[in-house]
C-alpha positions, 0 to 999 in steps of 0.5 A: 521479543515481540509475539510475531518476531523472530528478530530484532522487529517490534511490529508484525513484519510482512516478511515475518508474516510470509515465512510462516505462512509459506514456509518459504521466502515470498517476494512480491512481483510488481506489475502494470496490467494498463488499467486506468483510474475513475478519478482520472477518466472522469467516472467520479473526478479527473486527473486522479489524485494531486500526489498521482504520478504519471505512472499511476504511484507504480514506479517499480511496476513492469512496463505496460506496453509488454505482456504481463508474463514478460513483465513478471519474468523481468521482475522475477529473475531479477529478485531470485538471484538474492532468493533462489528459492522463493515463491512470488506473489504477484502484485498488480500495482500501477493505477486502479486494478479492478477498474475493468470488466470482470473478463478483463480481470480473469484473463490478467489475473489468471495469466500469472496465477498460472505460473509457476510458484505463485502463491498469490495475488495482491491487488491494489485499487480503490473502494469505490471501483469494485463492483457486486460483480468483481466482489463475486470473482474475488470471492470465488478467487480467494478460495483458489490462492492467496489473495488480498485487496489493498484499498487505498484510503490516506486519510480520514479526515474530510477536509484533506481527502477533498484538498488531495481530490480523492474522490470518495468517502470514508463511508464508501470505503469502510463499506467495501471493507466489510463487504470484503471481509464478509466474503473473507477476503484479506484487505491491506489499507494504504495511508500517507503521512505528511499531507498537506496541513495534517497534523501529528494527532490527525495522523494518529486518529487515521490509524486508531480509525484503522485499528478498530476496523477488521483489516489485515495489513498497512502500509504507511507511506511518507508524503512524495512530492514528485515534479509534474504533479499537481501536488507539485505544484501546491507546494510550490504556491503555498510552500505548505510544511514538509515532514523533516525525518525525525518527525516521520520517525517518530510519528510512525513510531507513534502509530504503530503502538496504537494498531492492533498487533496482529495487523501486519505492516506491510511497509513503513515508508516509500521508495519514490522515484528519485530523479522525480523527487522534490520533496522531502529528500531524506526518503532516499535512504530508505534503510536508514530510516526503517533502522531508526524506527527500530532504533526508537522502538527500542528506546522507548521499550516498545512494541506494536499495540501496546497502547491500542485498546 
């Protein structure tokens, strides 16, 4: 059995992961708190990122035109008719969730830290909009509940991070990883498989990357292509190739062998919007796709880290 299981998982799950720190099912409670993004105001580019949806790649977060407890209330009585007595973490998602001044972040953050059973926070934004500022409240934060910063990064290498128009450098979020970390904040990094003209060994390089980084948690994501993108409308000019779902297994299966063990995964694939879903298809199902990452994982007798040196 793998070291951080106590199930049929051969990696480091999120849920494991919560139940020893919390001794407690934790769930996340996702939410859009209306920020905006410096690469789509024009701070640093415009229109965001080709894969951007228009709800700022938050599909499942609350709705932006009612109060964030309305929103967390919604999402909450939803998830505690399967867990009854599980604790939240609040999760603010849609867009880039730093991007304001630091008394708008209080009062955002510190409305839901202030509910009952709330354990934590989880923030998802982009290196290059924390400011020295935000770094200071983040650090005070972290010392009153659970908190953790995901930084989307998707990729290291050059050519595609200006063809998906990031809009930032590896240098500027490596950065932001240590200042993170020196101020012991937890720091979870997004990556997408199958961007456009990626190969199988380019993925792999993003995730040794990673491993040697201090980073606390991943989540992979398959490529979505959505309608209304710019993403869109690259594939349909130039019909580049779209990972088939053997070969998102496999590669994932691949990764997870070189990151450290005690990284933990936060996910292993996305839950698109389906209506707005053009490509590829088979992420639909989601569960069957984590049960045959599983299911290769026991094939190959493998775990989490076991080629990471």
């Amino acid at each position: 059995m793998f070291k951080y299981s106590d199930t049929n998982k051969r990696y480091y799950t999120l849920d494991y992961f919560y139940k020893h720190k919390f001794n407690s099912k934790v769930f996340k409670v996702s939410l859009n708190a209306g920020f905006t993004c410096p690469n789509k105001d024009g701070t640093v580019g415009i229109n965001g990122c080709i894969y951007c949806s228009k709800s700022g790649s938050g599909e499942y977060a609350g709705d932006k035109n009612k109060d964030l407890i309305t929103q967390f209330n919604e999402v909450k009585d939803m998830m505690l008719k399967k867990w009854p007595n599980a604790k939240y973490i609040g999760y603010f998602q849609a867009n880039t969730n730093t991007y304001a001044s630091v008394d708008v972040l209080k009062e955002k953050y510190e409305t839901i830290l202030s509910l009952p059973n709330v354990v934590g926070l989880n923030i998802a934004t982009r290196s290059d909009a924390i400011s020295e500022e935000c770094l200071d409240y983040l650090e005070e934060l972290n010392k009153r509940t659970f908190l953790t910063i995901e930084l989307g990064l998707q990729t290291i290498h050059e050519r595609t991070s200006i063809l998906i128009n990031r809009c930032h450098t590896l240098e500027n979020f490596e950065s932001m990883v240590k200042k993170l970390r020196k101020r012991n904040i937890n720091v979870v990094v997004h990556i997408i498989n199958g961007l456009p003209y990626e190969t199988h060994d380019m993925m792999i390089e993003t995730v040794k990357y990673l491993s040697n980084l201090d980073i606390q948690g991943i989540k992979i994501h398959a490529l979505s292509i959505l309608k209304g993108t710019r993403l869109a409308d690259l594939y349909n000019e130039s019909h580049f190739k779209v990972m088939d779902r053997s070969e998102y297994i496999n590669t994932v299966c691949d990764q997870l062998e070189y990151l450290r063990e005690d990284i933990v995964i936060h996910r292993l694939t996305g839950d698109p919007c389906v209506e707005d879903l053009i490509e590829p298809k088979w992420l639909i199902n989601k569960t069957t796709i984590l049960n045959d990452i599983d299911k290769e994982m026991k094939k190959r007798n493998s775990y989490q880290g076991i080629k990471c040196k």
